[in-house]
C-alpha positions in Angstrom: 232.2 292.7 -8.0 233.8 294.5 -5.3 237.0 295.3 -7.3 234.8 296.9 -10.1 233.9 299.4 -7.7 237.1 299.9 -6.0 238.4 300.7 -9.4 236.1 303.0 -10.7 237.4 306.3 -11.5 236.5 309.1 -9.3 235.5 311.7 -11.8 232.3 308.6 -12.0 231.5 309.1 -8.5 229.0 311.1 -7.3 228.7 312.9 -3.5 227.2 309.5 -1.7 229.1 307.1 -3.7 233.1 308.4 -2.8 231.8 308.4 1.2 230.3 304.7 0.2 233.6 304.3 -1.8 235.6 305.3 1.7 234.4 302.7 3.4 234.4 300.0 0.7 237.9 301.1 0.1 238.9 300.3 3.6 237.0 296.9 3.5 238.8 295.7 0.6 242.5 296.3 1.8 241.8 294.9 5.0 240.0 292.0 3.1 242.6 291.5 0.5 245.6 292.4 3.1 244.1 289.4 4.8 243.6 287.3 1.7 247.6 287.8 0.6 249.0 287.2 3.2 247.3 283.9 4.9 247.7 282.7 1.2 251.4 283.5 1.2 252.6 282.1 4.6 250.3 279.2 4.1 252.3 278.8 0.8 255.7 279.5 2.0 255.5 277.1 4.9 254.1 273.9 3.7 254.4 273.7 -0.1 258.1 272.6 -0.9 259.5 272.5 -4.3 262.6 272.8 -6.3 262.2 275.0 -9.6 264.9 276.4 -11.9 262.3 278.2 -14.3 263.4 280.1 -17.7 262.6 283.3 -17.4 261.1 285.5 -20.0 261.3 289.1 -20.2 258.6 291.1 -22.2 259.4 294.1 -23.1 257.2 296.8 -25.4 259.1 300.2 -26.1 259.1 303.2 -28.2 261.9 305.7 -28.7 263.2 304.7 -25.3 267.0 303.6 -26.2 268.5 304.9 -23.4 266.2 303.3 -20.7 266.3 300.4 -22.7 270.2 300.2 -21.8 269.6 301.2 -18.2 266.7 298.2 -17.8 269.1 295.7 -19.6 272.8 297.2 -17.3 270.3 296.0 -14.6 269.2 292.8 -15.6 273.4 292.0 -16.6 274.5 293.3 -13.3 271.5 291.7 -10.9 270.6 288.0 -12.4 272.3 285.0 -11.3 271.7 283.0 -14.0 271.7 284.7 -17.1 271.7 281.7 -19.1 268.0 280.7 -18.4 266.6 284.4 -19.1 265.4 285.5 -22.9 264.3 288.9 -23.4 261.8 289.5 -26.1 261.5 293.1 -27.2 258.7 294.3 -29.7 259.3 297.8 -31.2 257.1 299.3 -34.3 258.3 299.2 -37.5 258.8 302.8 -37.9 260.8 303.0 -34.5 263.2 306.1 -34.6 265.9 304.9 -32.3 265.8 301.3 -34.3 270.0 301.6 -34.5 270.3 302.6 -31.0 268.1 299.7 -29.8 270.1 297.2 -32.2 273.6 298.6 -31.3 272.8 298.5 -27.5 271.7 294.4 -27.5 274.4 293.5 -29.3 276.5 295.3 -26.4 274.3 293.3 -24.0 274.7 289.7 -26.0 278.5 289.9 -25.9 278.4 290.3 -22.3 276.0 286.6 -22.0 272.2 288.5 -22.2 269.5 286.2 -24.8 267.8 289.3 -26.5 265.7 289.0 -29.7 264.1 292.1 -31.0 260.9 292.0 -32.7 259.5 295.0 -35.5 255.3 295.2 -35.7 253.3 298.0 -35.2 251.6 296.8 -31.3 248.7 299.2 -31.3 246.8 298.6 -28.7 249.5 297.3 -25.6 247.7 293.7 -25.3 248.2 293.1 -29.3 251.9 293.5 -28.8 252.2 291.6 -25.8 250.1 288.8 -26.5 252.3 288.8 -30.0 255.9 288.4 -27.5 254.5 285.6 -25.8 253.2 283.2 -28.7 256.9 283.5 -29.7 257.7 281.7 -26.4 257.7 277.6 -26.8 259.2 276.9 -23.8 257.7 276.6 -20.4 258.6 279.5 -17.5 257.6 282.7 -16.6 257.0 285.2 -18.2 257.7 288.8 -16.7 255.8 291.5 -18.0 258.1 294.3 -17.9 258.3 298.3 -19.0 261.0 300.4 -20.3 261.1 302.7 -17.0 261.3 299.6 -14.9 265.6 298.9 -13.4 265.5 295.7 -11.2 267.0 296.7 -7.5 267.3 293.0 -6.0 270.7 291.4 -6.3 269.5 287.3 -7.5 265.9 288.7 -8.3 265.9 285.8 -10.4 266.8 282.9 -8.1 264.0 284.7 -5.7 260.9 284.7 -8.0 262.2 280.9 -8.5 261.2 280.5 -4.9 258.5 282.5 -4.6 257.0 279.9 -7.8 258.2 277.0 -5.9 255.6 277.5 -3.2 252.9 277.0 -6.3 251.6 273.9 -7.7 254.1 273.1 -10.6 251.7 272.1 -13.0 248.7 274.6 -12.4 248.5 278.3 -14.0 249.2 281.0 -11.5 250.7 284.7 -11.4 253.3 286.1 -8.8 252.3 289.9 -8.3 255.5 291.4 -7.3 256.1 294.5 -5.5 257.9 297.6 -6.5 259.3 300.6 -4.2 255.8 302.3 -4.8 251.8 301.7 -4.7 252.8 300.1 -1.1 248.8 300.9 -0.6 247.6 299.3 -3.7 250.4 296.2 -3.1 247.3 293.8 -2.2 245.0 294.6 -4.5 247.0 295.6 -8.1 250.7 295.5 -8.8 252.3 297.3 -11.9 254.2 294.3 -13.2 252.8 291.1 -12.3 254.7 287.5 -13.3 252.6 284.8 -15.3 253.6 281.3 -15.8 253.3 279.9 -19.3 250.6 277.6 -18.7 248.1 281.0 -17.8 249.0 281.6 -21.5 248.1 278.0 -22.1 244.8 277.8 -20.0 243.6 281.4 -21.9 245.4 281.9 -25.2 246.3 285.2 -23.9 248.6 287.7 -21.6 246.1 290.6 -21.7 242.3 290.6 -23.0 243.0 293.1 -25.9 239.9 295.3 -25.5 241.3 295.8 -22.2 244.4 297.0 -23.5 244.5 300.1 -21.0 244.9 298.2 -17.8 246.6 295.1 -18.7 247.8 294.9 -14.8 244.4 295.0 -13.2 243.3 292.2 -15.6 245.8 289.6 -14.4 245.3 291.0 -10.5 241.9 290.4 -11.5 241.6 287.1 -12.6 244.1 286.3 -9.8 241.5 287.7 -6.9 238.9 285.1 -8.7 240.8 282.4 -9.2 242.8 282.3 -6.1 245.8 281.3 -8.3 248.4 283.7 -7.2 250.5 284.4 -4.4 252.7 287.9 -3.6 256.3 288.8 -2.9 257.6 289.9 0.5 260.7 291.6 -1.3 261.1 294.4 -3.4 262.5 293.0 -7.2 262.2 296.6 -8.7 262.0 300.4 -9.3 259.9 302.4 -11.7 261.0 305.5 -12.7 257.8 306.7 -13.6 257.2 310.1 -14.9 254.6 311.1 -12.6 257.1 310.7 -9.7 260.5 311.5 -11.7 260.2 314.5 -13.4 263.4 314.1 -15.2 261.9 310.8 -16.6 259.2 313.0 -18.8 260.1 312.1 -22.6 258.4 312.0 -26.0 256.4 309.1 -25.2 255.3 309.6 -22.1 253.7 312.9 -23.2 252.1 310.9 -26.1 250.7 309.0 -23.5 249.1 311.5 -21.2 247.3 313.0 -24.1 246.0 309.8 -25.3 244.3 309.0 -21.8 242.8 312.7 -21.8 240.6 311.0 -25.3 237.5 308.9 -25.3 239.3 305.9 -26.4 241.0 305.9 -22.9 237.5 305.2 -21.2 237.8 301.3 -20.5 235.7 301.1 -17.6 232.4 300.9 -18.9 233.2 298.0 -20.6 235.4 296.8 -17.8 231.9 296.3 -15.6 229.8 294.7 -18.9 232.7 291.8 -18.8 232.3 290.2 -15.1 230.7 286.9 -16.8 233.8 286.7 -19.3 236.4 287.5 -16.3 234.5 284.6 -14.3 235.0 282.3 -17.2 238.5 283.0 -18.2 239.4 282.6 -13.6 237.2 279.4 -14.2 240.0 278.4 -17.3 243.0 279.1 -15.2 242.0 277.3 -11.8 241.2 274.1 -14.1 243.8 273.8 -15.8 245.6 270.2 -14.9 248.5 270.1 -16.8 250.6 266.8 -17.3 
């Protein structure tokens, strides 16, 4: 596929390939620029429905307490209707800041927030994710969030509502949402895609879990084959990421760098032996007819 060599990391490409990899570059953003937005205004124009979705937040984080608060000061100050939104947080059992993470949703559930918190080691990402979701019995979305992430958009909530209106109600889809950054990558992968619950139902699963490296690019993925998706116009979000934010550089986020600078962090190997399972699992989600 295209997107496997779009993807590929360029320490793997040799002198003929990154000029090939130029021009393939520029094919696919036109192509997919295309793709997104026909699909979109298509969407937005002649599919009408009224949805008032729960909303579920999934949330991994470790020995983040403080972002925690600032994600969750967000959430209170942004939603418009915080009754229909559950937050699910996973942290590991041996969690540091376990008090800090307690004392702060209890702050949060006094002033109307749903939190639950969650303790089990979630080594590797998908594990702990797929874990949050099979807690969920109710149908909505399901928004994959991060601990760096604040939402920016006042009735974010009320928008992603219409955004999944101009969907099929009863088909599996995902909403790839846009964030202040990435704006050249917005068509192709987004950090923090949105999942309806019946893409858990049509694949038993959030993220593949040998896959757990690039849990993003698997749902962008299977949306591109699929053609079950449709993108935001608005920005819902900021991520403070470390990369960009100095000041946003903690404990973890080292932990991290070093981990992808190991062999256990090269994914895309088997990211290209997988197309045929990818296929399948796009096959799962377009077919699912749910009544």
């Amino acid at each position: 596929m295209l997107s496997d060599f779009f993807f590929e990391p360029p320490k793997k490409r040799k002198f003929l390939k990154k000029i090939k990899y130029s021009i393939l570059k520029k094919v696919f953003l036109i192509k997919w620029f295309l793709i997104c937005n026909i699909k979109y205004y298509i969407r937005i124009f002649f599919i009408r429905n009224t949805q008032n979705n729960n909303i579920f937040i999934l949330l991994l984080s470790k020995n983040r307490a403080e972002k925690f608060k600032r994600l969750l000061n967000s959430i209170n100050i942004l939603s418009k209707k915080k009754n229909r939104i559950k937050i699910l947080v996973l942290l590991d059992e041996d969690e540091k800041m376990k008090k800090e993470y307690i004392s702060i949703s209890e702050h949060f559930k006094n002033k109307g927030l749903s939190i639950e918190i969650f303790f089990k080691n979630f080594y590797p990402y998908s594990l702990g994710m797929n874990f949050l979701a099979k807690k969920i019995k109710k149908e909505g979305l399901f928004c994959i969030f991060s601990d760096d992430l604040i939402i920016t958009m006042n009735g974010w909530d009320d928008y992603i509502d219409y955004i999944s209106s101009k969907l099929p109600k009863k088909k599996a889809f995902s909403i790839w949402t846009r964030s202040d950054a990435h704006t050249e990558k917005y068509y192709t992968l987004v950090e923090h895609p949105i999942v309806n619950s019946l893409w858990f139902k049509a694949l038993g699963y959030i993220y593949e879990e040998k896959f757990s490296f690039i849990p993003d690019l698997q749902i962008c993925e299977l949306g591109r084959i699929s053609g079950n998706f449709i993108i935001t116009k608005k920005i819902i979000y900021k991520h403070l990421r470390a990369t960009e934010y100095p000041e946003e550089k903690d404990e973890t986020y080292l932990n991290l760098q070093k981990f992808r600078k190991t062999e256990n962090y090269n994914w895309f190997a088997e990211w290209k032996k997988n197309v045929n399972k990818r296929i399948e699992d796009a096959k799962k989600i377009k077919n699912l007819n749910y009544y």
